[in-house]
C-alpha positions as CSV (number, residue, x, y, z in Angstrom):
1,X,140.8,-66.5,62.0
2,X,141.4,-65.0,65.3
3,X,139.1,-64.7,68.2
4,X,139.2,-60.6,67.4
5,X,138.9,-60.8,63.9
6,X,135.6,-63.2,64.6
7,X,134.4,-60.4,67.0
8,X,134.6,-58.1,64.4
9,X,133.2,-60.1,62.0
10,X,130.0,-60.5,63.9
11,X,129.9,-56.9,65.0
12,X,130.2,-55.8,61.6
13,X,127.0,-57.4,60.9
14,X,128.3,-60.3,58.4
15,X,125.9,-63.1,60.6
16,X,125.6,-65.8,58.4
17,X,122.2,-67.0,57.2
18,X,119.8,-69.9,59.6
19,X,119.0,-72.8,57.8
20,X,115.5,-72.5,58.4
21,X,115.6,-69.0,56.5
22,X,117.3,-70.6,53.5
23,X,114.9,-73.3,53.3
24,X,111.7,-70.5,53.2
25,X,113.7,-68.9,50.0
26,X,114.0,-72.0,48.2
27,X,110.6,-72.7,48.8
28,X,109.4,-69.5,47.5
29,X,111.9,-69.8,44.6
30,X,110.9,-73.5,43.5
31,X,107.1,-72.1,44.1
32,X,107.8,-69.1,41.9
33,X,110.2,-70.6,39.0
34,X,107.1,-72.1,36.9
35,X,105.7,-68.8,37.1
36,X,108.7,-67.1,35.7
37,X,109.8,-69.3,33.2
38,X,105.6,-68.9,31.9
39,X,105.9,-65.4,32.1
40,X,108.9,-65.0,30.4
41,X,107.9,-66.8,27.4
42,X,104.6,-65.3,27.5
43,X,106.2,-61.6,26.8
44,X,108.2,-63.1,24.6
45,X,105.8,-64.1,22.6
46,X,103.8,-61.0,22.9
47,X,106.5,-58.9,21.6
48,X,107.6,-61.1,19.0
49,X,104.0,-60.7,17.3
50,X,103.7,-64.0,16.8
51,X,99.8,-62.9,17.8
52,X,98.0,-59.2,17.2
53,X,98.8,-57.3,20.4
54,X,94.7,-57.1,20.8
55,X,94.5,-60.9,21.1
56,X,98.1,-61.7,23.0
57,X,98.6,-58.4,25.2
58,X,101.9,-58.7,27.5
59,X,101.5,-59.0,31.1
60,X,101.3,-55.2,32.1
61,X,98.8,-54.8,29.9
62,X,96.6,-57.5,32.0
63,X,98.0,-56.2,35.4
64,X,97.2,-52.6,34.7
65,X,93.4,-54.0,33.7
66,X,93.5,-56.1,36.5
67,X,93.7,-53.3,38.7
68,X,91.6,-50.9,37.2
69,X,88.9,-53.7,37.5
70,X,89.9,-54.4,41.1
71,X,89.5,-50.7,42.0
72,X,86.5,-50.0,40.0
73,X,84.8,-52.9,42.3
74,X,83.6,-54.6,39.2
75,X,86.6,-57.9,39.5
76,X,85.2,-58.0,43.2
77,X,81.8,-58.2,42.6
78,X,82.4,-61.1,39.7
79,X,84.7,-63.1,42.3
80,X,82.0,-62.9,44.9
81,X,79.0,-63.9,42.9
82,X,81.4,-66.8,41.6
83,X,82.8,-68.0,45.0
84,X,79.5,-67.5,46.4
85,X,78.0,-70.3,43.8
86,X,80.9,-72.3,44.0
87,X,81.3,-72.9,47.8
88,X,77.7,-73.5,47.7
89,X,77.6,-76.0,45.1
90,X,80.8,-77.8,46.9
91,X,79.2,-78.0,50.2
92,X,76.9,-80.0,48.7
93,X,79.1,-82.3,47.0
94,X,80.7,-82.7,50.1
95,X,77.9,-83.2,52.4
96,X,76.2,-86.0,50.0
97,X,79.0,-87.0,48.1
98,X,81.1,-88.1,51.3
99,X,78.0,-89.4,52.5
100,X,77.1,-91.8,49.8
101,X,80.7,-92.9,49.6
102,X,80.7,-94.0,53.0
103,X,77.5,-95.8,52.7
104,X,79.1,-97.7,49.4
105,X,81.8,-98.6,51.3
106,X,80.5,-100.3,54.3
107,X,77.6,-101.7,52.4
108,X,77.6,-104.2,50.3
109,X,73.9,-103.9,49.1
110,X,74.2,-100.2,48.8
111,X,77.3,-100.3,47.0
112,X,75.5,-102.9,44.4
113,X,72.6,-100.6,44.1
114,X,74.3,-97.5,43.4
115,X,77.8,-98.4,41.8
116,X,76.6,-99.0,38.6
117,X,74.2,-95.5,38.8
118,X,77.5,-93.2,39.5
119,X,79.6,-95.4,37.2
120,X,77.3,-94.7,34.1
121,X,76.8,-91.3,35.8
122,X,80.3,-90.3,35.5
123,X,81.4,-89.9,32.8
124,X,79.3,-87.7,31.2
125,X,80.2,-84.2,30.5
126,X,79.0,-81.8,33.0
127,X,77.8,-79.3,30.2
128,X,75.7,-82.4,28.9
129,X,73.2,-81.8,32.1
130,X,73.3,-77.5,31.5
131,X,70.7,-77.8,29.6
132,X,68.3,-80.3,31.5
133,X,68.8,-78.4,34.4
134,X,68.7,-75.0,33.1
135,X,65.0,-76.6,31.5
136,X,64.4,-78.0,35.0
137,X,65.0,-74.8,37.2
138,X,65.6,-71.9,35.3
139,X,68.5,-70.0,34.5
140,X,69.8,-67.7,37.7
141,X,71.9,-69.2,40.8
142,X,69.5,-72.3,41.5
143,X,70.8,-73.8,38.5
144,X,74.1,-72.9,38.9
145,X,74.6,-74.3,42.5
146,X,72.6,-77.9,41.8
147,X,74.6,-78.4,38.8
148,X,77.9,-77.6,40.8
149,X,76.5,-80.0,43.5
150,X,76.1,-82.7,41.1
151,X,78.7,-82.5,38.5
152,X,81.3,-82.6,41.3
153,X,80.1,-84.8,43.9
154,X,81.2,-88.3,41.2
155,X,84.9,-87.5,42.3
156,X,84.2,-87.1,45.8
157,X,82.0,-90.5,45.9
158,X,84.7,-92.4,44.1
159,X,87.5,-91.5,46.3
160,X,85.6,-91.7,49.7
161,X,84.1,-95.2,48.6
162,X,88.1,-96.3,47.5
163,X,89.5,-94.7,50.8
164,X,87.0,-97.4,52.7
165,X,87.6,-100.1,50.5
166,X,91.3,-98.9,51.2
167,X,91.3,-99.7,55.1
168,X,93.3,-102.5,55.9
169,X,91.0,-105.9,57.1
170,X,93.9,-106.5,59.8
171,X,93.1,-102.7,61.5
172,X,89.1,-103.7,62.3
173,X,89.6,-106.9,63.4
174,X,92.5,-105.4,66.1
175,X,90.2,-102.4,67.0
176,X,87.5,-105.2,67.3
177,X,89.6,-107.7,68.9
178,X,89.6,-104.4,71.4
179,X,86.3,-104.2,72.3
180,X,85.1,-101.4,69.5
181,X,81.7,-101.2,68.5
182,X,80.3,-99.6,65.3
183,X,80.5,-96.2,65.9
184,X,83.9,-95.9,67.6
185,X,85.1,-98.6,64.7
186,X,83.9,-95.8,62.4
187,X,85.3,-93.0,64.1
188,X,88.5,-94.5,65.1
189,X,89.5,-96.3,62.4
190,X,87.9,-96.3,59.2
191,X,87.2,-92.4,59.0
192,X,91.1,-91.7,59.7
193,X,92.0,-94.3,57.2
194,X,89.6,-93.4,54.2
195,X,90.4,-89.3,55.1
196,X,93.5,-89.3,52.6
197,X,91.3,-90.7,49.8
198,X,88.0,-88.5,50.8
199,X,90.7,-85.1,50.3
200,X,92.0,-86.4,47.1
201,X,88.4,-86.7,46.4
202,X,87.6,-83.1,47.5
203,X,90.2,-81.9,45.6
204,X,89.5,-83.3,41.9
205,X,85.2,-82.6,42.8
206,X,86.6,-78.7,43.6
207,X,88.7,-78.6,39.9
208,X,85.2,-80.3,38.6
209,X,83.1,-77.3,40.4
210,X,85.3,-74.7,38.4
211,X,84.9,-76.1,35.3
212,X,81.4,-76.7,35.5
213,X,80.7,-73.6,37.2
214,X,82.9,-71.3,35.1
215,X,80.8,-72.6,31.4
216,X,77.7,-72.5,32.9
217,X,77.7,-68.4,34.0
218,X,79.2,-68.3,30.1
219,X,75.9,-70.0,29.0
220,X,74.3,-67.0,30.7
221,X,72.6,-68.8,33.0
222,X,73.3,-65.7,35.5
223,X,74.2,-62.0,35.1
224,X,77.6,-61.9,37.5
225,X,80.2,-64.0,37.8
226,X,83.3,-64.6,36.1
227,X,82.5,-66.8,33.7
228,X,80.2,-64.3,32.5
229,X,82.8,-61.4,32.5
230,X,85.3,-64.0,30.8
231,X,82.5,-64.8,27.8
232,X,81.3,-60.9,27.6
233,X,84.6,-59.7,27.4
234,X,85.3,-62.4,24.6
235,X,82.8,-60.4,22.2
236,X,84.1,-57.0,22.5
237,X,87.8,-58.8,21.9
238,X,89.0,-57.7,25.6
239,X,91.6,-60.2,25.9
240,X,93.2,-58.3,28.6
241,X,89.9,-58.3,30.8
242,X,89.4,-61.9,29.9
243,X,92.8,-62.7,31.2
244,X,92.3,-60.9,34.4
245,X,89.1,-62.7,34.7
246,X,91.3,-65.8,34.8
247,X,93.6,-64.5,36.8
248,X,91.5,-64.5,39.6
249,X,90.1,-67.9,39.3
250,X,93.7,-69.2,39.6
251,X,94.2,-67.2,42.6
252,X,90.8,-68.1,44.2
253,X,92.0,-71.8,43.7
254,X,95.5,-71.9,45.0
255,X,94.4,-69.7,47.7
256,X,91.6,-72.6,48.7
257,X,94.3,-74.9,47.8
258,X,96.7,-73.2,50.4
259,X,94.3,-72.0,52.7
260,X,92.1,-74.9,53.0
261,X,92.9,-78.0,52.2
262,X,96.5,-77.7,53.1
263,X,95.8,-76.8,56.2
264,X,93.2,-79.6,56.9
265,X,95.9,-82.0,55.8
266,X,98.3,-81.2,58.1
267,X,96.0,-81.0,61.2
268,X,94.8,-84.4,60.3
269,X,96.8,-87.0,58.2
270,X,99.8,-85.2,58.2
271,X,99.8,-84.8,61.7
272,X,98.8,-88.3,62.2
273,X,101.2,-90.0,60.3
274,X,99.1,-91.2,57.3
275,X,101.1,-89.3,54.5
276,X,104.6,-87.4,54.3
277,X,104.5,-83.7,55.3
């Protein structure tokens, strides 16, 4: 091709794509395909009727309830009460659960005393304590939050005390070896190494907050939420509401997921080397 027809060629706005812009699209495209291929088998399955359209409505169905809930301010109101429960509840796992893994770790007293508690702890079912704590405090948000807290700190424990179990012997003795104390051993290196384990951990005690959360407002243990609007909507066979109900607890989690936890990945262990980007 000639110098002029090249000229042209750009002129005529025939630029050809960066690679950083083709990257983004098949990002959103890989992100997207498990969506479509879901999708696409879930109207094809509601217009095969396979299932009564009352019990398996197709997708615009949901979205047009979805929106006439948004708008109405009554999908809002359910998110808020629910987010509001579970972010308190989490905190709480956090705060305690990070807390006793730590001390497990770097204790070998404290990790005799209290292993065996959490490991016969565990793995019960988090609906197996509903009822003892709904007995204990009452039905309402009390309940709600302390079981949230408690169901979903095991995971966080587990992982944090792992992650300090996980930091390498020949790391302390070279930040000792260095003049480290305690604290700055802690802060330096045994925080920064356990942190990939103690997100993990976050991560699996925030899936354990849902579920626990989500069956506990169906218990009617409170009045809003959406587990509550999931369950009510069950009895009046408003499959549609009940599916927009769901809808919004997947969003809320990849949001967090995206929002949250991604982010505090890659300003931390990403960032510092401890994991692939």
């Amino acid at each position: 091709m000639t110098f002029a027809a090249q000229g042209t060629a750009t002129l005529s706005g025939d630029v050809p794509a960066s690679p950083a812009a083709d990257g983004r699209l098949r990002v959103v495209a890989r992100n997207a395909f498990p969506f479509l291929v879901v999708g696409g088998i879930w109207e094809i399955l509601a217009h095969a009727g396979v299932f009564p359209a009352l019990l398996f409505p197709t997708l615009e169905r949901v979205a047009v309830t979805f929106v006439k809930l948004t708008v109405s301010g009554i999908l809002p109101l359910h998110a808020l009460e629910t987010l509001a429960r579970l972010l308190s509840g989490f905190a709480l796992a956090a705060v305690f659960g990070v807390a006793i893994g730590l001390l497990m770790g770097r204790s070998r007293r404290m990790e005799d005393y209290l292993l065996p508690l959490v490991s016969a702890l565990a793995p019960i079912p988090g609906l197996a304590y509903t009822p003892l704590f709904l007995l204990w405090f009452g039905p309402g948000n009390v309940t709600s939050v302390l079981l949230v807290g408690f169901v979903s700190s095991f995971a966080v424990i587990y992982n944090t005390w792992t992650g300090v179990k996980a930091v390498k012997e020949i790391w302390l003795r070279a930040a000792q070896s260095m003049g480290a104390d305690d604290r700055r051993l802690f802060r330096k290196v045994i925080l920064p190494g356990a942190l990939p384990y103690i997100l993990s951990g976050l991560r699996l005690g925030l899936a354990q907050a849902w579920r626990i959360l989500v069956a506990v407002e169906m218990l009617a243990a409170v009045h809003w939420g959406l587990g509550w609007l999931i369950f009510g909507a069950r009895e009046f066979l408003n499959t549609d509401a009940m599916l927009a109900g769901i809808a919004v607890i997947a969003i809320i989690g990849l949001a967090l997921e995206r929002l949250v936890f991604k982010r505090l990945e890659d300003y931390t262990v990403v960032r510092w080397g401890m994991v692939a980007a």
